[in-house]
C-alpha positions as CSV (number, residue, x, y, z in Angstrom):
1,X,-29.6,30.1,-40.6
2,X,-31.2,28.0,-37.9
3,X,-28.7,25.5,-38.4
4,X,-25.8,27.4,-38.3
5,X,-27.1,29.0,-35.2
6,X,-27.5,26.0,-33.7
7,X,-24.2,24.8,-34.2
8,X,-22.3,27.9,-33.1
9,X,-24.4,27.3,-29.9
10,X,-23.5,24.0,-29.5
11,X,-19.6,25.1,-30.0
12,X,-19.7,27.6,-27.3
13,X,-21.4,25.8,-25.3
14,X,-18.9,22.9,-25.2
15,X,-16.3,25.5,-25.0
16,X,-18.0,26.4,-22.1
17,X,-18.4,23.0,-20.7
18,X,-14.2,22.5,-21.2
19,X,-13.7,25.5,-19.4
20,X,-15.7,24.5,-16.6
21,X,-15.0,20.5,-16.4
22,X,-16.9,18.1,-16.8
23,X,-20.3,18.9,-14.9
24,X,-21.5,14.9,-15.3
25,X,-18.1,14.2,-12.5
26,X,-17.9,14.3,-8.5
27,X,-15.8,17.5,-7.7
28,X,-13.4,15.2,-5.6
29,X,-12.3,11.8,-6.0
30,X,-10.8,10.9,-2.1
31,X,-9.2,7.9,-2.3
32,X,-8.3,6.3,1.1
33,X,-5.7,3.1,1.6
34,X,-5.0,1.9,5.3
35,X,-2.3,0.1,5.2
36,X,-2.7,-4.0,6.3
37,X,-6.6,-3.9,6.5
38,X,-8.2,-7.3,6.0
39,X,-11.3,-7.6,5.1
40,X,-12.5,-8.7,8.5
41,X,-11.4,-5.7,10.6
42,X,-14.9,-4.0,8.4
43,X,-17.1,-6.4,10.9
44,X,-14.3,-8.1,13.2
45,X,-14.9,-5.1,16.0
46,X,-17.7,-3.7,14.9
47,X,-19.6,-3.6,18.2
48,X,-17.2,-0.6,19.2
49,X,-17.7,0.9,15.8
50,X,-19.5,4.5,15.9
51,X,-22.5,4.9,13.4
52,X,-20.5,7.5,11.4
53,X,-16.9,5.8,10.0
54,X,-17.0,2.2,8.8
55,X,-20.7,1.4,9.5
56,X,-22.0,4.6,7.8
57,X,-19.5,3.2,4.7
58,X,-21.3,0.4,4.8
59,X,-24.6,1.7,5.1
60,X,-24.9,3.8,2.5
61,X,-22.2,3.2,-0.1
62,X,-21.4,-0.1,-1.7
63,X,-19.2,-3.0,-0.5
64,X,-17.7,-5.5,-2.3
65,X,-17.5,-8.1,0.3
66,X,-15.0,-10.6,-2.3
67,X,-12.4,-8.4,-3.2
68,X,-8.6,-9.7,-3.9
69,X,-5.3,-8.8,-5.0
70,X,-4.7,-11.0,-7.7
71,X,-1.0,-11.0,-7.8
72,X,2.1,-11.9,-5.3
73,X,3.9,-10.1,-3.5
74,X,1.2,-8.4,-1.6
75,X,3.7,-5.4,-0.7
76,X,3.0,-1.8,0.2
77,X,4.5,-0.5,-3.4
78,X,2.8,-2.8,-4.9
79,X,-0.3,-2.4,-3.6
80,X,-0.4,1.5,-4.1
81,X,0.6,1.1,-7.7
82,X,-1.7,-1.5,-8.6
83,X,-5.2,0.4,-7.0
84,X,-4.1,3.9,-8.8
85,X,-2.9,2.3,-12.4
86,X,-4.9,-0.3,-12.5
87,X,-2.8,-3.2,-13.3
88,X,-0.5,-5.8,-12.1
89,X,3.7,-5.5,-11.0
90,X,4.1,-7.5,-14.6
91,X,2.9,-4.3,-16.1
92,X,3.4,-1.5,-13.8
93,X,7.0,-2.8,-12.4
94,X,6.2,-2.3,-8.6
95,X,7.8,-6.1,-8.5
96,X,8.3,-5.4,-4.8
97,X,9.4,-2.1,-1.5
98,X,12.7,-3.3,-3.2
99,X,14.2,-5.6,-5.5
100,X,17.5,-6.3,-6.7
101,X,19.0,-4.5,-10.3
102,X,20.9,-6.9,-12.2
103,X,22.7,-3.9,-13.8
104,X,23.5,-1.8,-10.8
105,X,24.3,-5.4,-9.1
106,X,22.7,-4.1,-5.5
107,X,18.7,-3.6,-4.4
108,X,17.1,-0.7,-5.4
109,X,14.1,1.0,-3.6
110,X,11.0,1.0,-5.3
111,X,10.7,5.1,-5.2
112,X,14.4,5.6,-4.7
113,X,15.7,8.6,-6.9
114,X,19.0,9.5,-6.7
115,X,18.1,12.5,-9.3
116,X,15.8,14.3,-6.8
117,X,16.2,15.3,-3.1
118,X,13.8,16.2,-0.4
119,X,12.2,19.8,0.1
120,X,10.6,20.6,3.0
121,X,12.7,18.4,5.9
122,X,14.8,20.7,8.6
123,X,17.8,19.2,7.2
124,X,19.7,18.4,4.3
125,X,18.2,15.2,3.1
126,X,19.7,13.4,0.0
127,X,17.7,10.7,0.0
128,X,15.6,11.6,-3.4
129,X,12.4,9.5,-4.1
130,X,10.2,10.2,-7.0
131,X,7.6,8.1,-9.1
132,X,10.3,7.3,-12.0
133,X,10.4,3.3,-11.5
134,X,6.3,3.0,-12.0
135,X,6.5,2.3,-15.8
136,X,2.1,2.7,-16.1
137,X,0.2,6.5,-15.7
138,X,-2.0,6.1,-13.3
139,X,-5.5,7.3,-13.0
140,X,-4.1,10.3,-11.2
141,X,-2.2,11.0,-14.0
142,X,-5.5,10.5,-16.4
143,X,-7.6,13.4,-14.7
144,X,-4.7,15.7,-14.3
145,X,-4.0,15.5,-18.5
146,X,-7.6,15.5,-19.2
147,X,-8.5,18.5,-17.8
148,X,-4.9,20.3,-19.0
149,X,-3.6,20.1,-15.6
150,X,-6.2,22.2,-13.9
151,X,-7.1,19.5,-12.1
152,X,-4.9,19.1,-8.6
153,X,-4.1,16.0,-7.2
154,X,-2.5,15.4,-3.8
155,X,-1.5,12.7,-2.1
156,X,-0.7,12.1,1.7
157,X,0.8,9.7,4.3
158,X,3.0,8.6,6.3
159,X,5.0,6.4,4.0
160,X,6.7,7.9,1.4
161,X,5.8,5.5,-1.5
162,X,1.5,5.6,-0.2
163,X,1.8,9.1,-1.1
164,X,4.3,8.6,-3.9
165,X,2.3,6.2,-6.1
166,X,-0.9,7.4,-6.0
167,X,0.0,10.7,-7.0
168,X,1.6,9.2,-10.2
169,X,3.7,11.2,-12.1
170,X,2.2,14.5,-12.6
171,X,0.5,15.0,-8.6
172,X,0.6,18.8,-7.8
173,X,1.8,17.7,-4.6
174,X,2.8,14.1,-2.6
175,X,3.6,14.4,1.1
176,X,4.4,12.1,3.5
177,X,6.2,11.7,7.5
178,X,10.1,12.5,8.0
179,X,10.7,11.3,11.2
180,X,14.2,10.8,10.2
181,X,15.9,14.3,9.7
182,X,12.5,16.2,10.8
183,X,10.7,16.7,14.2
184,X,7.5,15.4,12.6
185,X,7.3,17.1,9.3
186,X,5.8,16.4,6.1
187,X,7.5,16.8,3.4
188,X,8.1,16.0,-0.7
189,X,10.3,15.5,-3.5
190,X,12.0,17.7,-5.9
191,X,10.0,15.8,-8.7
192,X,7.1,17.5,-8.0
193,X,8.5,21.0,-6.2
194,X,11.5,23.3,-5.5
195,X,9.6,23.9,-1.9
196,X,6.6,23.0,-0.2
197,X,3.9,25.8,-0.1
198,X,3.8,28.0,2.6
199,X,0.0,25.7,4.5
200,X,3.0,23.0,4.8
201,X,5.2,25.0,6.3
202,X,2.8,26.9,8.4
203,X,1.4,23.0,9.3
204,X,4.7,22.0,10.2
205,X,5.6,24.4,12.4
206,X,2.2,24.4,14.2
207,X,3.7,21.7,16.8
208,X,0.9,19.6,15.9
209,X,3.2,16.3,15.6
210,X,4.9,16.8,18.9
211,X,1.5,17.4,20.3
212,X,0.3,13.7,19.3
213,X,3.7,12.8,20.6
214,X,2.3,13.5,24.0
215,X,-0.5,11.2,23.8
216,X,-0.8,8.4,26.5
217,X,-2.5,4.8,24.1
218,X,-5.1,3.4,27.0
219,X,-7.9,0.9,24.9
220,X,-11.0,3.3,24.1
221,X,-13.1,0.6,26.3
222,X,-12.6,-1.8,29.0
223,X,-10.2,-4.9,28.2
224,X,-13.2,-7.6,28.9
225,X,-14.9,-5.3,25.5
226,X,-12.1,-6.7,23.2
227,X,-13.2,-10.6,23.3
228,X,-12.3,-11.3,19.8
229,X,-8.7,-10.4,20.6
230,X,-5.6,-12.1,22.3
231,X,-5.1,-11.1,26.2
232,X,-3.0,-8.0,26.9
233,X,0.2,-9.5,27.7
234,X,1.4,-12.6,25.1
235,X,4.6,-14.0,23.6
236,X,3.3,-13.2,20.3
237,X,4.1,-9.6,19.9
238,X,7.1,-7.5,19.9
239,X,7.8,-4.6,22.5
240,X,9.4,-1.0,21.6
241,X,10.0,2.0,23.5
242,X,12.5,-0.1,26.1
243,X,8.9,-1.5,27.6
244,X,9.1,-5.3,28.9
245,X,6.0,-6.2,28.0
246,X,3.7,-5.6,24.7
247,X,0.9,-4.3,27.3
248,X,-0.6,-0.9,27.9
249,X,-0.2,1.9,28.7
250,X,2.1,3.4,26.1
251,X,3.7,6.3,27.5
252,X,4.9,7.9,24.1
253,X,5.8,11.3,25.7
254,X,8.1,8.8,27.7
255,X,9.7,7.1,24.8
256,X,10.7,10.5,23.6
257,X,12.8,10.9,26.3
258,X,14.9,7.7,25.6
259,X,15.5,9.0,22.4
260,X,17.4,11.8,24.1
261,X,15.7,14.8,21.8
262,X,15.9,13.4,18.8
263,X,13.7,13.6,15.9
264,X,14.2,9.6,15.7
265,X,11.5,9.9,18.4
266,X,8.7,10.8,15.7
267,X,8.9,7.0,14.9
268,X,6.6,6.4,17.6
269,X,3.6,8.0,15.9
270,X,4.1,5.2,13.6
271,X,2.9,2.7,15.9
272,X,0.4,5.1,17.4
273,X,-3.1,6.3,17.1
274,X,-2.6,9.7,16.8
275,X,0.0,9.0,14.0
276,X,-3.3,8.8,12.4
277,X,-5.1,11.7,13.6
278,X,-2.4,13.6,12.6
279,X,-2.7,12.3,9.1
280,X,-6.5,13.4,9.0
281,X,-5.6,17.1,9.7
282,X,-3.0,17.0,7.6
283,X,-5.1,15.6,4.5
284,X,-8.5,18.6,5.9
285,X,-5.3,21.4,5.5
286,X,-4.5,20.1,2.4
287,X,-8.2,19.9,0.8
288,X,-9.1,23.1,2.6
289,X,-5.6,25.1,1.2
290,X,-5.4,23.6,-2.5
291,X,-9.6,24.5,-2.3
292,X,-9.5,20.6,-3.6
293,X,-13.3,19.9,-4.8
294,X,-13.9,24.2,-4.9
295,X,-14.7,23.9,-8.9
296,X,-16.5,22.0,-11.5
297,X,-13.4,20.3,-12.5
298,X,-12.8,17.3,-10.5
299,X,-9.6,16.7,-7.9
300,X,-8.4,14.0,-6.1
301,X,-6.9,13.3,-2.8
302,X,-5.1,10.2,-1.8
303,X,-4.9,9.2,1.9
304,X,-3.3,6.5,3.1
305,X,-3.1,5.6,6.5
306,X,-0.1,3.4,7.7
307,X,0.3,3.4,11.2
308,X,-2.5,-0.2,11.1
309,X,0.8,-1.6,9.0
310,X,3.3,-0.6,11.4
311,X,1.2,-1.5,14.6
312,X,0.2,-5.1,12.5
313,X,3.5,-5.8,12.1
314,X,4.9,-5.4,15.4
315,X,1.6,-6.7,17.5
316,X,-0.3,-9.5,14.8
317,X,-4.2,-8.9,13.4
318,X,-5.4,-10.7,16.6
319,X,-4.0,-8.1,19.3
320,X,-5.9,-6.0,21.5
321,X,-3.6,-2.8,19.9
322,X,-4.6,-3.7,16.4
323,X,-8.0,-3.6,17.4
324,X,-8.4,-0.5,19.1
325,X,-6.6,1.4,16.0
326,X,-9.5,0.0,14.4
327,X,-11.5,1.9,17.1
328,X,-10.2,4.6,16.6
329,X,-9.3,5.4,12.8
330,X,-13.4,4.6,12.6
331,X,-13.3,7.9,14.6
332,X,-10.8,9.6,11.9
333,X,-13.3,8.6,9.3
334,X,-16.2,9.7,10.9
335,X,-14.4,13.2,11.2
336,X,-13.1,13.2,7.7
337,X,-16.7,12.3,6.1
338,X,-18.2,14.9,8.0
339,X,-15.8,17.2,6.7
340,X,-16.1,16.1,3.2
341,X,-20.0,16.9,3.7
342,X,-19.7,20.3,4.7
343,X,-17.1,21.6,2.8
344,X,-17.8,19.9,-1.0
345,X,-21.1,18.4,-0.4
346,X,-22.5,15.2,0.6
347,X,-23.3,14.4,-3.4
348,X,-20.3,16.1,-4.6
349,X,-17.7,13.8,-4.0
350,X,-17.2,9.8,-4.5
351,X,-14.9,8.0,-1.9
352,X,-13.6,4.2,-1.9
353,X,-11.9,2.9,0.9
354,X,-9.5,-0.1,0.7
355,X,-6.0,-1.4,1.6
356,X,-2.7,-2.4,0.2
357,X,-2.6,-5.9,1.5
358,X,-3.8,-8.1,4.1
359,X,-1.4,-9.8,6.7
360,X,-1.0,-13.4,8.2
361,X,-1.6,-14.1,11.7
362,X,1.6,-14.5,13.7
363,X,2.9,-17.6,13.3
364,X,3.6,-18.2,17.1
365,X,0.0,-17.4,17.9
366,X,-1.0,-20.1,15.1
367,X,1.4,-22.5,16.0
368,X,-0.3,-22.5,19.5
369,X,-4.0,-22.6,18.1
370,X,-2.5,-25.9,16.1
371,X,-3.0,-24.1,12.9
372,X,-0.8,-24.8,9.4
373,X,2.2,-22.6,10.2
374,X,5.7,-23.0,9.1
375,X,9.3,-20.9,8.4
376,X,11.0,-20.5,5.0
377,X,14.6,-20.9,6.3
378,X,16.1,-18.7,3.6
379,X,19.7,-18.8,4.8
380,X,19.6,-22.7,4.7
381,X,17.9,-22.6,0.9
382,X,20.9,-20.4,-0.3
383,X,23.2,-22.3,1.4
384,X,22.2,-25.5,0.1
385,X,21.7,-24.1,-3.7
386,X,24.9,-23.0,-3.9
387,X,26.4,-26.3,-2.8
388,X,23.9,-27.9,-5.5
389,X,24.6,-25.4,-8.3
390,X,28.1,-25.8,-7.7
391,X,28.6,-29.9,-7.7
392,X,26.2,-29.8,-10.5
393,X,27.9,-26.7,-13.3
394,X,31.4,-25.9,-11.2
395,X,32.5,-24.1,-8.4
396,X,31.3,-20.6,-9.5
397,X,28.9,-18.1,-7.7
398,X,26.2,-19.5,-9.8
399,X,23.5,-17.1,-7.2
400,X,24.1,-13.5,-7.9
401,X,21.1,-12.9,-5.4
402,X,18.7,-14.8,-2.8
403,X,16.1,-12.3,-2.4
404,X,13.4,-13.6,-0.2
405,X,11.0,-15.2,-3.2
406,X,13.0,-14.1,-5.7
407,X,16.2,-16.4,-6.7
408,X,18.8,-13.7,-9.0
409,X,21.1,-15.9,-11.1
410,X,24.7,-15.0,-12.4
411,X,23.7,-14.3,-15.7
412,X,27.3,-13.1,-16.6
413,X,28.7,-16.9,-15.4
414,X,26.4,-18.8,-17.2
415,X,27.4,-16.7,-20.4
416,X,30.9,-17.2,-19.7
417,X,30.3,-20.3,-19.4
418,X,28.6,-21.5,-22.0
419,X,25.9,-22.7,-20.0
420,X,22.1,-22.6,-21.0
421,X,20.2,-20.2,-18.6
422,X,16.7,-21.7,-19.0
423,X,18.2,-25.3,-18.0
424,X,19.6,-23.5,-14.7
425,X,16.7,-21.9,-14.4
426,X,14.5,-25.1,-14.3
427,X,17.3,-27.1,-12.2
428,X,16.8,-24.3,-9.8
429,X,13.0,-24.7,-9.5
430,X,13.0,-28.2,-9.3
431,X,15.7,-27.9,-6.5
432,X,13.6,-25.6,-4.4
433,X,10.3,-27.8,-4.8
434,X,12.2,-30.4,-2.7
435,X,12.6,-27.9,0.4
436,X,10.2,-28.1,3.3
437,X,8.2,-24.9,3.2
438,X,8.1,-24.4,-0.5
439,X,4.9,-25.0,-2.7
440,X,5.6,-23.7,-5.7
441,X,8.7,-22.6,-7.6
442,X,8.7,-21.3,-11.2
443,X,11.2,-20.0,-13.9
444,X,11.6,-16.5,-15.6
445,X,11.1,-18.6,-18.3
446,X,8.3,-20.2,-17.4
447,X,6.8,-16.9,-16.6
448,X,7.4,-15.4,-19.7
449,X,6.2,-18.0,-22.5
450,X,3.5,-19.9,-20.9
451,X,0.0,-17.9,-19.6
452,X,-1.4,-18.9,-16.4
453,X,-4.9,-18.1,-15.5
454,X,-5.7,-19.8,-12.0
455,X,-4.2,-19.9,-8.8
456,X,-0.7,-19.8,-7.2
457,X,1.0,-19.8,-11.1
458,X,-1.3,-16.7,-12.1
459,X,-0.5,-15.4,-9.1
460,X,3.3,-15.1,-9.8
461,X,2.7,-14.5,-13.1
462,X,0.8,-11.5,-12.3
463,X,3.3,-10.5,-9.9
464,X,6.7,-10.7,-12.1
465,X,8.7,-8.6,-14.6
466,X,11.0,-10.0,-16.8
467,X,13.5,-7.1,-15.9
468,X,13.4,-6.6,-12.3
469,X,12.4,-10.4,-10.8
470,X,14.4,-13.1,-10.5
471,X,15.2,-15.9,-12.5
472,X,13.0,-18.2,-10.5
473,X,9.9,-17.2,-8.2
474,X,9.1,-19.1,-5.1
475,X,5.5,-19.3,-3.6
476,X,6.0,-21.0,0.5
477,X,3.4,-22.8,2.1
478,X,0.3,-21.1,3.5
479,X,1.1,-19.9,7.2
480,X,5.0,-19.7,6.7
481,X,6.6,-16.8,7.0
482,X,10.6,-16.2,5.6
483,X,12.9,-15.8,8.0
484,X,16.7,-15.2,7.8
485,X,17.5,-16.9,11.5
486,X,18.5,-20.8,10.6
487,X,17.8,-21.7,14.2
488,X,14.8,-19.9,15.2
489,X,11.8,-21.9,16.2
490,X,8.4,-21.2,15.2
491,X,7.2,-20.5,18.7
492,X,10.0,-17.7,19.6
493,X,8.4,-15.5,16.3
494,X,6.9,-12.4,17.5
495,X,5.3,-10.6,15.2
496,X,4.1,-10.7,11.6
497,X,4.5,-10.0,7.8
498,X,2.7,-10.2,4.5
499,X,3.6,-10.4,0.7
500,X,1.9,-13.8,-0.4
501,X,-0.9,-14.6,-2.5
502,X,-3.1,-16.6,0.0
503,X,-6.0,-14.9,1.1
504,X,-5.0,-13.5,4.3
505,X,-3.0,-11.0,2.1
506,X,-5.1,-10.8,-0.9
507,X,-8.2,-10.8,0.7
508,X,-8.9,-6.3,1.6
509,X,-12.3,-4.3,1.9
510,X,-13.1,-2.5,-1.6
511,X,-15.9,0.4,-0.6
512,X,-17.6,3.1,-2.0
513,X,-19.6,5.6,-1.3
514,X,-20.8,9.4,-2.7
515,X,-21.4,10.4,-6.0
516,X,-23.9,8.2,-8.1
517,X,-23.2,5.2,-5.9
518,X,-26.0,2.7,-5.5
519,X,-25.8,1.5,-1.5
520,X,-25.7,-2.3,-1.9
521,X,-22.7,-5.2,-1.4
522,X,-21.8,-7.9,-3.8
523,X,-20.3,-11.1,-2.9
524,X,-18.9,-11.4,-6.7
525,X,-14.8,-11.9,-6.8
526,X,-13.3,-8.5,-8.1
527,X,-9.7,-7.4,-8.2
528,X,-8.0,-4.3,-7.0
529,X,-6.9,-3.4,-10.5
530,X,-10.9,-2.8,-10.9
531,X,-10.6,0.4,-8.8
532,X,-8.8,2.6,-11.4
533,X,-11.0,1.5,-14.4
534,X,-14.2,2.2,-12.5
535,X,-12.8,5.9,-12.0
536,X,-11.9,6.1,-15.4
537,X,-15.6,5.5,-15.8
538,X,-17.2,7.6,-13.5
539,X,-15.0,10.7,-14.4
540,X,-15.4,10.1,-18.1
541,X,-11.0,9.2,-18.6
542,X,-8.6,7.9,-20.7
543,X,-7.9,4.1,-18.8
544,X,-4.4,4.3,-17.5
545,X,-1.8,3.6,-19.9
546,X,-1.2,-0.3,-18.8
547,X,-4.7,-0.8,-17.1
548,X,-5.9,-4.3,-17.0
549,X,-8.9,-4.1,-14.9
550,X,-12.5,-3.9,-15.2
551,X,-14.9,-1.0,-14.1
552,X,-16.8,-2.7,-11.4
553,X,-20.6,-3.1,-13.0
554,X,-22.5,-2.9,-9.8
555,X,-21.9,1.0,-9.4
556,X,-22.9,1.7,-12.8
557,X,-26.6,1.7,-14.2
558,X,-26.8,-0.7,-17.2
């Protein structure tokens, strides 16, 4: 009788347990992803760092001061796929923000939908996105079907595939910025909703967004406090807003007017500091209005904050306006964390921080510091492999694509024409490793038989799909950048980009903090596919359905 007592009170009580969650799991998993940190910006301005956003990270979570993406490209689709599944493009499909479909013969987006619409804008928007393309759950998708979808998951930010790719395929909600047909507003896909609940709405039509559109960008501190930076005024960044000069102030309330009332004018909070303040109070609402972290069953909130993308790209890593959105997103974090404390609990929720991909210095600014720095002509390579292809096989259109690092061949031709595909391949490649700027160039087939597990060659391994990338993959030279101008000179570049597998893209801040985290830092190489494994282990999941990675050991008491 004892026995059989026992075991009906061990059955109730793990019905119990499933009804409540798991209690051994953080309530909250918040996931946050700024967009273009390197792993520097963590120390690179920390003098003007308050004690409660990055230094407090560091202080009492854990940092893994060596952590890499180990594929290329280092894109933003990518990079949100990879953290959240837990493996590489060869696996999950995020090959690149585009890429071209040798079926459809034209790019496709890497969320692009044409089966699902936006809810939520202020006007008709056909432009569907959903998660359909990623071809791996993710670990979103893991917690949501192990608790039977009690668990919530939402995901936020300005960029419609940081929001879209966390949240997976199952997210009870992924919102991001329409500047395009809204005044501001954040809205979603039909994939996950017929409308957005009424907090959106009501969030929305707050005028918060043209609020932060008001906002005048002065440094936080003194010019002469910002010596690790560029001056003000150099050649090396681009201007917006019909300014002359890359300099402060930005007058955004000013811009505005130039875009004579138009919602096109909410593009400016891209570039802008209070694009991500209004991010944060979007992401509070959102925890505070799904009662994210309220229960014993775990949630999860992505956040991913991409105006440090759009400001990287138009001022370099070494600008005074990079730096001071530094400055202040360590102010957004501070806010946010003290947030999280009150409302779920110091101990009650585990955080990591880390980013999509690095970026390269601009190559003007390295040019001028005599730095290695170069440009990938990629009008001049097509040009000159079609003349090659064609005095070589015939006068056919032998290219059916030049995409950047990915070289598309006329698969259709060489059928027709009895020609052997992996000898065109490799003619190709050995063509391109003759160009100035190249430093590696490898086949599909290459790719696809042989198994690299160091450098560059891993790197593109890593990085392709047999179905989506081309027919031969091209690494450039570290410090070139592609550019589509034949004539353009390396000094006249302004501005920068990223998608390689050097380490100024690879090379991001992985940190954690909260729940049963040990405060330490590790100097061991880990990759960001390790992020959604060591999840999987702290909330007790199923690994994501194409995960590769490895739960990172130092967080874990062995």
């Amino acid at each position: 009788m004892k026995t059989l007592l026992a075991i009906v009170i061990s059955i109730l009580f793990h019905l119990v347990a499933i009804g409540q969650g798991n209690t051994s799991s953080p309530k909250l998993v918040v996931g946050i992803v700024v967009d273009q940190m390197r792993f520097d910006h963590l120390y690179k301005h920390q003098d003007k760092y308050g004690e409660g956003g990055f230094k407090r990270l560091l202080n009492e979570g854990y940092n893994f001061k060596n952590a890499h993406y180990n594929y290329s490209p280092t894109v933003t689709a990518a990079g949100h796929a990879s953290i959240y599944t837990g493996t590489t493009p060869s696996v999950h499909g995020m090959v690149g923000n585009s890429w071209f479909d040798r079926n459809l013969d034209r790019g496709v987006s890497n969320v692009g939908d044409s089966t699902a619409t936006i809810v939520g804008s202020m006007e008709v928007n056909m432009r569907g996105v959903s998660p359909h393309r990623i071809m791996s759950t993710t670990i979103s998708d893991q917690l949501r079907m192990a608790y039977n979808y009690q668990s919530k998951v939402i995901s936020v930010s300005f960029k419609d595939r940081g929001a879209i790719l966390p949240g997976g395929h199952t997210a009870n909600g992924a919102y991001w910025h329409d500047w395009q047909t809204s005044n501001g507003y954040f809205v979603s896909s039909s994939h996950y909703m017929d409308s957005p609940p009424q907090w959106v709405v009501d969030f929305n039509e707050s005028g918060k967004a043209s609020k932060y559109l008001d906002f005048v960008w002065n440094p936080v501190f003194p010019m002469e406090r910002y010596p690790e930076c560029t001056e003000d005024d150099v050649p090396y960044e681009r201007t917006f807003g019909g300014k002359p000069t890359p300099t402060f102030p930005y007058e955004f309330n000013e811009y505005r007017k130039l875009s004579a009332g138009s919602s096109r004018a909410y593009q400016m909070l891209w570039v802008s500091p209070a694009g991500n303040s209004l991010l944060t109070d979007f992401a509070m609402e959102a925890i505070t209005q799904e009662t994210l972290g309220a229960d014993a069953i775990p949630d999860l909130i992505n956040i991913s904050y991409s105006v440090p993308d759009a400001a990287g790209h138009s001022f370099g890593p070494q600008s005074i306006e990079v730096a001071d959105i530094y400055v202040r997103l360590d102010r957004e974090l501070e806010r946010l964390l003290n947030f999280l404390d009150e409302r779920i609990g110091e101990d009650q929720y585990v955080l990591f921080l880390t980013s999509d991909h690095g970026v390269v210095p601009v190559a003007s600014y390295l040019d001028a510091n005599n730095l290695p720095t170069g440009i990938a002509r990629i009008t001049l390579f097509e040009d000159a492999l079609n003349k090659y292809l064609k005095e070589k096989y015939g006068n056919k259109e032998w290219i059916q694509n030049f995409d950047g690092a990915n070289i598309y061949l006329n698969r259709e031709i060489i059928r027709e024409e009895k020609e052997d595909l992996t000898e065109i391949q490799q003619a190709v490649a050995d063509f391109m490793m003759d160009q100035d700027g190249i430093y590696l160039a490898l086949t599909a087939h290459q790719l696809t038989f042989n198994e690299y597990r160091s450098g560059m060659r891993s790197m593109l391994q890593n990085g392709f799909h047999y179905d989506r990338s081309g027919d031969v993959l091209l690494a450039f030279d570290p410090g070139y950048v592609q550019h589509g101008n034949p004539n353009i000179q390396v000094s006249q570049i302004k501005g920068t980009g990223h998608g390689t597998g050097w380490v100024y893209d690879t090379h991001i801040p992985i940190v954690w903090k909260g729940y049963g985290i040990p405060q330490g830092n590790s100097v061991r190489k880990v990759a960001i596919t390790d992020i959604a494994s060591t999840l999987a282990m702290i909330l007790n999941l199923q690994l994501p359905s194409g995960n590769t990675g490895q739960p990172l050991k130092e967080l874990f008491n062995e």
